[in-house]
LUMLUM-753979 format. One record per atom (N, C-alpha, C): x, y, z; atom name. Coordinates in pm, 1 decimal, always signed. Example, Ala and Ser with C-alpha at 12.3 -4.5 7.8 and 13.67 -1.06 7.14 Angstrom:
[[+1319.0 -569.0 +780.0] N],
[[+1230.0 -450.0 +780.0] CA],
[[+1320.0 -330.0 +780.0] C],
[[+1285.0 -225.0 +708.0] N],
[[+1367.0 -106.0 +714.0] CA],
[[+1290.0 +3.0 +787.0] C],
END
This chain:
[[-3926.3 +1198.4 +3120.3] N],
[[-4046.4 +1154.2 +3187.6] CA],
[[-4051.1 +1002.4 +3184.4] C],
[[-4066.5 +947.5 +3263.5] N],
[[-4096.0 +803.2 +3288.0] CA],
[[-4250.1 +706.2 +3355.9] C],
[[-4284.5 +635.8 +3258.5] N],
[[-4372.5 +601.4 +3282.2] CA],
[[-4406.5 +482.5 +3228.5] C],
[[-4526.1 +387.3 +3325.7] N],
[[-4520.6 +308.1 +3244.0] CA],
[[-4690.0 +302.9 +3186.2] C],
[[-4711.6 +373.8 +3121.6] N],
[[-4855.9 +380.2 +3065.0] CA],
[[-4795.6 +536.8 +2903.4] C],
[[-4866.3 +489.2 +2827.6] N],
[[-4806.8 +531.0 +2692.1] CA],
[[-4961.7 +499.4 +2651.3] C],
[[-5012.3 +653.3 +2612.7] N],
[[-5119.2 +663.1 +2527.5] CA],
[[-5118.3 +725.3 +2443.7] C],
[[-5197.5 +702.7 +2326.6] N],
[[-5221.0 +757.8 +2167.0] CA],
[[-5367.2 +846.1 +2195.1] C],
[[-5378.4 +931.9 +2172.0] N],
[[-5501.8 +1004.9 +2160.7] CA],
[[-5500.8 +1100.4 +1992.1] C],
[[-5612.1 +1005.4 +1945.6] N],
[[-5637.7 +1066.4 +1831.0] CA],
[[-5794.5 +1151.8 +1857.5] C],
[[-5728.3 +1296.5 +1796.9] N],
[[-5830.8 +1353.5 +1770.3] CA],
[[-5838.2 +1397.1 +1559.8] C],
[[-5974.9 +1465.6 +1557.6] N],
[[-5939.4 +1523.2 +1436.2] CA],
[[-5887.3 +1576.8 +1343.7] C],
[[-5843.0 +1718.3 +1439.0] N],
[[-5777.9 +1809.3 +1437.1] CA],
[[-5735.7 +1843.3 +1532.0] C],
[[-5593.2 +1858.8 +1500.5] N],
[[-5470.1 +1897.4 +1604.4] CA],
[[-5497.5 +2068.6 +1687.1] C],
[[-5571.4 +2151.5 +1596.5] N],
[[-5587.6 +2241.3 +1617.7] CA],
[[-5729.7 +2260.8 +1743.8] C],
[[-5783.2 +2121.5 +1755.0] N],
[[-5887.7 +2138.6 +1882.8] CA],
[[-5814.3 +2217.0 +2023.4] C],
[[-5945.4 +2247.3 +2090.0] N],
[[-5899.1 +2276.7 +2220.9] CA],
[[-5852.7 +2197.4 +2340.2] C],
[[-5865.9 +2055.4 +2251.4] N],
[[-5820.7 +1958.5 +2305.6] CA],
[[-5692.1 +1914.8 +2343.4] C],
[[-5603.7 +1978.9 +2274.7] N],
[[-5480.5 +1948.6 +2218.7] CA],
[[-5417.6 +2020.4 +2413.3] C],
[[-5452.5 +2165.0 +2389.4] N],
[[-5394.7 +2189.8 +2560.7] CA],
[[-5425.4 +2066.3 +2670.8] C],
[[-5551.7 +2038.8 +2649.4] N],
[[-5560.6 +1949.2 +2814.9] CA],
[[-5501.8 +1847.8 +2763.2] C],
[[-5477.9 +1766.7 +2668.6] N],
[[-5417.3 +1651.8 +2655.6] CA],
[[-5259.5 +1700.0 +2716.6] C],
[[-5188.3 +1743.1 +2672.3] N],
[[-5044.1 +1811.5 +2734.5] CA],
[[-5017.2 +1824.6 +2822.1] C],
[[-5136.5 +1874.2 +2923.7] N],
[[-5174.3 +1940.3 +3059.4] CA],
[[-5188.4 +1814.1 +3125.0] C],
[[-5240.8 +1752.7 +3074.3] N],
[[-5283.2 +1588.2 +3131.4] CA],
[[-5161.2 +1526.7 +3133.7] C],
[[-5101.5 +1540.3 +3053.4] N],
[[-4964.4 +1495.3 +2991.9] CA],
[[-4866.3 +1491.8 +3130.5] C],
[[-4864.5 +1633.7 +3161.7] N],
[[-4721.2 +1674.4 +3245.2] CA],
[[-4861.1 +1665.5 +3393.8] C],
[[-4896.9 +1657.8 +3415.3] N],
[[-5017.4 +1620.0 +3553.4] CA],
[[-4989.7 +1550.0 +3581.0] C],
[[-5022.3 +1411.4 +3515.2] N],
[[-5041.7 +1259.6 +3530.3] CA],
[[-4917.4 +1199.6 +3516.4] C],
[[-4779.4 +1271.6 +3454.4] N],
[[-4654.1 +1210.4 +3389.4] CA],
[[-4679.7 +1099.7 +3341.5] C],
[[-4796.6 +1069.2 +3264.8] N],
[[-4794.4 +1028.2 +3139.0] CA],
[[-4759.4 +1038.4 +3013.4] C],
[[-4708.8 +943.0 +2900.5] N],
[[-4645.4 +1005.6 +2769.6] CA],
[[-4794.9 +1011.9 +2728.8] C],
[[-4806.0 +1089.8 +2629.2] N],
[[-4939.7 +1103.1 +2567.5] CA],
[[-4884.7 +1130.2 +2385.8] C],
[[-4901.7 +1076.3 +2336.4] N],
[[-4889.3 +1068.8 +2208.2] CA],
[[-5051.5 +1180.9 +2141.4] C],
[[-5057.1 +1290.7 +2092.5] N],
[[-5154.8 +1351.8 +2053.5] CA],
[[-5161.5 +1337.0 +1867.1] C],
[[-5247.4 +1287.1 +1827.7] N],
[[-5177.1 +1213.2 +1652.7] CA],
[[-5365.6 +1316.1 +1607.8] C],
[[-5359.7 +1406.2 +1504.1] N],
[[-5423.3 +1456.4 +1397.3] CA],
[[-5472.1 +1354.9 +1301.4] C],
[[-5616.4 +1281.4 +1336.6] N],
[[-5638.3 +1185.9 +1240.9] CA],
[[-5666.1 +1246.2 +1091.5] C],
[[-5712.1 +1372.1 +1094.4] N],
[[-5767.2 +1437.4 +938.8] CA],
[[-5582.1 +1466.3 +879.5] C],
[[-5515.2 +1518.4 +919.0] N],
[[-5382.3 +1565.2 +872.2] CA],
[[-5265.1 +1405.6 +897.9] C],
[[-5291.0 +1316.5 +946.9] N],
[[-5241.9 +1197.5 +947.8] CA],
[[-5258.3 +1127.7 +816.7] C],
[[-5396.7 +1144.4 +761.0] N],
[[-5461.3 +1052.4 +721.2] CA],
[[-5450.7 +1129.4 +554.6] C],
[[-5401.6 +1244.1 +547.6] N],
[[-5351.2 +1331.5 +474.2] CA],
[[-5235.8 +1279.3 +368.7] C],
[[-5133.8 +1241.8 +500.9] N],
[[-5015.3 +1228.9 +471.3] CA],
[[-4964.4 +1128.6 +443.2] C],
[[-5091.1 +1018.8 +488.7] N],
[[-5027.0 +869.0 +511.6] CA],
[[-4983.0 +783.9 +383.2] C],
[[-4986.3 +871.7 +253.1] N],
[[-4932.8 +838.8 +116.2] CA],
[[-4842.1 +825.9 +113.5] C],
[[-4672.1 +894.8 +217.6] N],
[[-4580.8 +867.9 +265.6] CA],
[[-4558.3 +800.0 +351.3] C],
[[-4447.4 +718.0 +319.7] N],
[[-4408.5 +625.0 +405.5] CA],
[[-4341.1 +692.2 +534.8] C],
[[-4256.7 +807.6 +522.3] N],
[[-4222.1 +882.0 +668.3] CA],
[[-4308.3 +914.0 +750.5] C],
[[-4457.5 +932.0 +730.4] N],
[[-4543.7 +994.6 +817.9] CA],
[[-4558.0 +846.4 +903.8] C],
[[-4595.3 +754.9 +906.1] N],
[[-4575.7 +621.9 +948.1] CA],
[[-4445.2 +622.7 +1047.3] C],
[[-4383.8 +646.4 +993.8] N],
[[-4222.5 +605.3 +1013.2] CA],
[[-4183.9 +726.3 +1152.4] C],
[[-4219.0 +816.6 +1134.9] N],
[[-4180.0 +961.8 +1187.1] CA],
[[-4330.0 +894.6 +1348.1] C],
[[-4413.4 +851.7 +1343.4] N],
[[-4499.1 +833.1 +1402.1] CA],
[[-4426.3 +726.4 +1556.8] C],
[[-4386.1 +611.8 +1489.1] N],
[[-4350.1 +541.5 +1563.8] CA],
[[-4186.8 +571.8 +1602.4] C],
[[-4082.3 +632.0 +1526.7] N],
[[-3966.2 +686.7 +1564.5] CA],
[[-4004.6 +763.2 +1673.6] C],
[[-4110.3 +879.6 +1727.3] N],
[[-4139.5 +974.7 +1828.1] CA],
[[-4173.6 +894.6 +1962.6] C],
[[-4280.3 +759.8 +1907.6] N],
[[-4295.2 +706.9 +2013.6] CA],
[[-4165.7 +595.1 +2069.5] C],
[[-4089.5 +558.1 +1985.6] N],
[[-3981.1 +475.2 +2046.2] CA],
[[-3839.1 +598.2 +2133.9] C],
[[-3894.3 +696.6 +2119.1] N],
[[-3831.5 +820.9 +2217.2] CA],
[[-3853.4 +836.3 +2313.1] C],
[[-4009.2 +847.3 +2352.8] N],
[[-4104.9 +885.6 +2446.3] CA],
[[-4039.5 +755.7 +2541.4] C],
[[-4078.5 +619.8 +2460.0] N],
[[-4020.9 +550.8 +2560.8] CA],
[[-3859.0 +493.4 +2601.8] C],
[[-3793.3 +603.8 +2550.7] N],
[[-3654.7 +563.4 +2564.2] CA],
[[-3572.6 +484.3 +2523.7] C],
[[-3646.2 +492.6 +2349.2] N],
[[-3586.2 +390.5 +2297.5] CA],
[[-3465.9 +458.9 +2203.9] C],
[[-3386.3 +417.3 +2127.7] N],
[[-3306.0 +473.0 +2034.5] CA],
[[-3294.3 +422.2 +1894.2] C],
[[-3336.9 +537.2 +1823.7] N],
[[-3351.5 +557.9 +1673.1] CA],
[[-3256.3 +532.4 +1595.1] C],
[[-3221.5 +471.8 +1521.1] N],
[[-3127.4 +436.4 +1443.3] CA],
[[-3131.8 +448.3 +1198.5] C],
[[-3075.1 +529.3 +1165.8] N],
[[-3115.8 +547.6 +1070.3] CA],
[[-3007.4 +425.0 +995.6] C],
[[-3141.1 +380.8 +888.9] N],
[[-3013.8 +288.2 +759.8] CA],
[[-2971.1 +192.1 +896.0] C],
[[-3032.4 +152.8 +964.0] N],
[[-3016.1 +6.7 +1041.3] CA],
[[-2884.5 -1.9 +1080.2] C],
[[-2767.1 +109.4 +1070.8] N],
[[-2666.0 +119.5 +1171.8] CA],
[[-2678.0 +58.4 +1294.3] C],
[[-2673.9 -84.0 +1323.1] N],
[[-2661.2 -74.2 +1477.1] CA],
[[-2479.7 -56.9 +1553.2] C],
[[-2401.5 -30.8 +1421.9] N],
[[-2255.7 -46.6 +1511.1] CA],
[[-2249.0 +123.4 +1592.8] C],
[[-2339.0 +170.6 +1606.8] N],
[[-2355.2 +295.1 +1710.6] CA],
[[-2366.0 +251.0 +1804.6] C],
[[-2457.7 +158.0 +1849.0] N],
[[-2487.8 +75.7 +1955.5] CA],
[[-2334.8 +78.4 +2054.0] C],
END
């Protein structure tokens, strides 16, 4: 999907009924929509991967490439 508009929509809980139309909106609009669980985010955020795992998804969305242990001789 390509686009150039990239939104974060935080709700509470991931488990709202919200979660379908955001998706729905998602593939409608071919917008990326980032859908982030602020109660279960905010859970986790004692780890440094939940952070990490957050912005790795969004440097996907926009076609970026992930690189673990700062390997760039993949490049």
């Amino acid at each position: 999907m390509t686009s150039d508009t990239y939104v974060i929509y935080i709700d509470e809980k991931l488990d709202n009924p919200s979660h379908g139309t955001v998706k729905l909106a998602e593939k409608r609009m071919g917008r990326m929509i980032q859908h982030i669980a602020i109660v279960e985010t905010l859970k986790r955020m004692k780890s440094k991967s939940t952070f990490q795992f957050i912005l790795m998804k969004m440097n996907v969305k926009l076609d970026g490439l992930n690189l673990m242990n700062g390997n760039i001789s993949q490049l």
